[in-house]
C-alpha positions, 0 to 999 in steps of 0.5 A: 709207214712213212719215214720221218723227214721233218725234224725240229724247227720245221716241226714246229713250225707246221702245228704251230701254222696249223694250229692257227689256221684252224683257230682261224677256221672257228674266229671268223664264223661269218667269213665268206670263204672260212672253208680254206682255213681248214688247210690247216689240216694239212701241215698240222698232220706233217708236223704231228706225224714227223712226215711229209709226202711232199719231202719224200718226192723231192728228197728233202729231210730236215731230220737231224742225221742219226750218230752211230 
């Protein structure tokens, strides 16, 4: 399993993001390219899965650092 590097603020920015477009995807029924709402999928499943491959490449972690 992936480690978690998306925390807090980012986190829910990117269901909040997602959630949007893909509400996006079902309002515009008679859009011509209605397809590309459904890019939604992506930061929706980053933030529900508190991980993003992108991050992981680049070395970003916006997870708050653990006390101990």
């Amino acid at each position: 399993m992936l480690a978690k590097n998306v925390g807090g603020i980012d986190r829910i920015a990117r269901i909040v993001i997602g959630l949007a477009l893909l509400l996006g995807f079902f309002l515009n029924a008679e859009a011509s390219m209605r397809w590309l709402y459904l890019i939604g999928i992506v930061p929706l499943a980053t933030g529900l899965m508190q991980t993003c491959p992108l991050y992981s490449l680049i070395g970003v972690n916006t997870c708050p650092a653990k006390k101990g």
